[in-house]
C-alpha positions as CSV (number, residue, x, y, z in Angstrom):
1,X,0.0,0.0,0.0
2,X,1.4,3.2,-1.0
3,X,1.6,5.7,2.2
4,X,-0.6,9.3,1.7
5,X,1.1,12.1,2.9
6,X,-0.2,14.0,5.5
7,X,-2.4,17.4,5.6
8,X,1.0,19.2,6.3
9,X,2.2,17.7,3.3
10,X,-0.5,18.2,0.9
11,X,-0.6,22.0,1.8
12,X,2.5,21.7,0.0
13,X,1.6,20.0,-3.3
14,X,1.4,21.3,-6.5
15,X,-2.4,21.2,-6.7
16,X,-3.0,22.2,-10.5
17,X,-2.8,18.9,-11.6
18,X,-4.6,17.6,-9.0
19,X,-8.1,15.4,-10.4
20,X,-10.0,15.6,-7.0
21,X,-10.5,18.3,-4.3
22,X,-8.9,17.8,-1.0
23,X,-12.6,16.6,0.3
24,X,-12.7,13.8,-2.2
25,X,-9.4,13.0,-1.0
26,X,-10.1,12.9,2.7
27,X,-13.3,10.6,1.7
28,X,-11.4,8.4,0.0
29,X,-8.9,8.2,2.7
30,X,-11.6,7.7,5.2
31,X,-13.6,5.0,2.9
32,X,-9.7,3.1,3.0
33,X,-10.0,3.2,7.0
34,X,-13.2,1.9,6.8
35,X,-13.1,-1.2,4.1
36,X,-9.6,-2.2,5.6
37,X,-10.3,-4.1,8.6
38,X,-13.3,-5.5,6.7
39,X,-10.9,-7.1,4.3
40,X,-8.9,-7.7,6.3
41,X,-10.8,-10.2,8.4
42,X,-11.8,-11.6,5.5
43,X,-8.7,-12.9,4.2
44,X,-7.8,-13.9,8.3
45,X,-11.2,-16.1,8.0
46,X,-10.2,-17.6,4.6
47,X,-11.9,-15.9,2.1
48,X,-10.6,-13.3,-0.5
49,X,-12.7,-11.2,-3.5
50,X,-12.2,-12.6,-6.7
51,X,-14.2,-11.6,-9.8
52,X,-16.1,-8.9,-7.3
53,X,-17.3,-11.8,-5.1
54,X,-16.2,-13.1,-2.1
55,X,-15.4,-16.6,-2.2
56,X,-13.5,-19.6,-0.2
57,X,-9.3,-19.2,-0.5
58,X,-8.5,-22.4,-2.3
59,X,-6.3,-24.0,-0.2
60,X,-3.2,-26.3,-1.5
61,X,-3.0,-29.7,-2.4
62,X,0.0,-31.5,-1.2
């Protein structure tokens, strides 16, 4: 996962080129927060997302 600077930081970006406003940003950032433990658990219960569903991590044959 690629680290997103910090407020400090962005106040110091070149934002002309920037795609999204700074509250688009801080959504995203926040949505991140939220779906990460979500996924997280997920793959610690044995499942992961394939094809946009969430399915049983094949295990391996031995």
């Amino acid at each position: 996962m690629i680290p997103l600077p910090d407020l400090k930081t962005q106040s110091k970006l070149n934002t002309t080129n920037m795609c999204f406003s700074d509250d688009t940003i801080r959504s995203l950032q926040e949505l991140g927060s939220v779906l990460m433990p979500i996924y997280k658990r997920l793959i610690d219960e044995g499942y992961v997302i394939k094809n946009g569903k969430i399915v049983e991590r094949p295990t391996l044959k031995i």
